[in-house]
N, C-alpha and C positions, 0 to 999 in steps of 0.2 A: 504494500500500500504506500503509496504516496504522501507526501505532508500535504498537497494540494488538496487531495480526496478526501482524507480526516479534516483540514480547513473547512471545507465546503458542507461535509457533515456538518460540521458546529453548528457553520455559519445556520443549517437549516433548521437544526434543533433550535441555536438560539430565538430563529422566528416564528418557530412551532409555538415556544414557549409566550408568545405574544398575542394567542391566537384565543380568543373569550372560549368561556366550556361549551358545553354545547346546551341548546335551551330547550333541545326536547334528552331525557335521558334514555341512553341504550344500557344493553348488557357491557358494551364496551364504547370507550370516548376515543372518537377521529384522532382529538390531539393527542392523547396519550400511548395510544397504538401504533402514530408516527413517531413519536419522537422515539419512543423505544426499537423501532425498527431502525431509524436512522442513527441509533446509537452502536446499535449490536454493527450496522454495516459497517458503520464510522472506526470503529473497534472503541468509541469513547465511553466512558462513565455515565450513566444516568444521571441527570443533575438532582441534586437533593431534593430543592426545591419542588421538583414534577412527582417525584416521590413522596414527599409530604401529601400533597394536593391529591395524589392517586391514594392514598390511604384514606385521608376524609371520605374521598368520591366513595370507594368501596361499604365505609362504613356507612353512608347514607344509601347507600343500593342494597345491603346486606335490610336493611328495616322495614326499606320497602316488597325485597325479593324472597329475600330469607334462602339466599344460597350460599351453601359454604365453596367459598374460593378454596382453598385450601384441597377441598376433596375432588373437585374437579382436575385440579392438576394435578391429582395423583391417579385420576383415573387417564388423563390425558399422558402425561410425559412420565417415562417408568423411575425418573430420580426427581426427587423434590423441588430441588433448584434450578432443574433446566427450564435454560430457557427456549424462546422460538429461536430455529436455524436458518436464519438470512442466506439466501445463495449470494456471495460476496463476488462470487466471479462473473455475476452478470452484469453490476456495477461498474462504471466508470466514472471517470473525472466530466466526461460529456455529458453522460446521463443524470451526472447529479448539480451540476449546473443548468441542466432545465427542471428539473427538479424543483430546485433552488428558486428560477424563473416564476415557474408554475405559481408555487405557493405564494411567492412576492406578488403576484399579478391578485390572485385571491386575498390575502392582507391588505394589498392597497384599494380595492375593493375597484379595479380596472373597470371589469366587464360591464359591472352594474352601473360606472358612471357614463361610460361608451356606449352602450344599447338600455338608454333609460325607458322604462315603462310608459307606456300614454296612458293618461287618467281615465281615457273609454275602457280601459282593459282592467284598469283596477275595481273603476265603479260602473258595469254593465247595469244599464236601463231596468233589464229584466230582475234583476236582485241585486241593488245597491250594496246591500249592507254583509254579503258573504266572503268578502277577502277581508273587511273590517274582524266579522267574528273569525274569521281562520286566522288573523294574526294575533289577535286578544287571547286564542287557544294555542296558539306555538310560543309566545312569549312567557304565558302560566308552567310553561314545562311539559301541558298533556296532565297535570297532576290533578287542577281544581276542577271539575265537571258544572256544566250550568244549573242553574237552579230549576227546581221544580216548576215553579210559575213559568220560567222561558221556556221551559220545555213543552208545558199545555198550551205557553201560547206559539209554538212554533209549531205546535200538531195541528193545532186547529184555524189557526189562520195558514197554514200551507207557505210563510212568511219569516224569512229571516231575522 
């Protein structure tokens, strides 16, 4: 490996680590799945910090899930501490500078300010008020559910 290719690792970890959580939760977090992929490629240390922040995540998934991490990996990988095996040989110094790219064009938030939405497409005639309530529901997490009242009155008016 190169000092360029472990560089360009950091360099992406470091911007992983820049990257908000995620606001709907999975079994596994985007950001935390990369940056430990690009560690393992990088051959670098997992930084503290991400590891802190992946222990809270867990323990607030474990209350909601109630799955033992711990037994899954032991039913997955036959020694405790393995971890995933990154194919290193399919990496380059090229591939991890678009990489690098990629993810900088999604942080600077490129695409969305280059191909911005028209307000006919957010607020259609037909049902105003449905990408309002779809983002009011992706921002709570998917956690809080609407109330009883909006629900009888979205049944029965046929009305968002």
């Amino acid at each position: 490996m190169t000092s360029t290719f472990t560089n360009t690792a950091k360099k992406i970890v470091s911007l992983l680590e820049k990257y908000p959580a995620d606001k709907v939760k999975h079994y596994a977090s985007f950001k935390f799945s990369q940056i430990e992929r690009f560690c393992n490629i990088g051959s670098i240390p997992i930084p503290k910090k991400v590891l802190e922040e992946q222990a809270i995540e867990q323990k607030k998934q474990q209350k909601l899930i109630k799955i033992d991490v711990k037994k899954l990996k032991r039913m997955i990988f036959t020694d405790e501490n393995a971890a995933p095996n990154y194919k290193k040989e399919l990496f380059d110094a090229d591939i991890l500078n678009q990489q690098y790219k990629s993810l900088k064009n999604i942080a600077d938030n490129k695409w969305a300010d280059h191909y911005k939405v028209d307000k006919k497409l957010l607020e259609p005639k037909g049902n105003p008020n449905y990408y309002v309530r779809l983002m009011k529901d992706v921002n709570r997490g998917g956690q809080e559910r609407e109330s009883i009242f909006d629900a009888f009155r979205t049944i029965i008016t046929g009305k968002y």
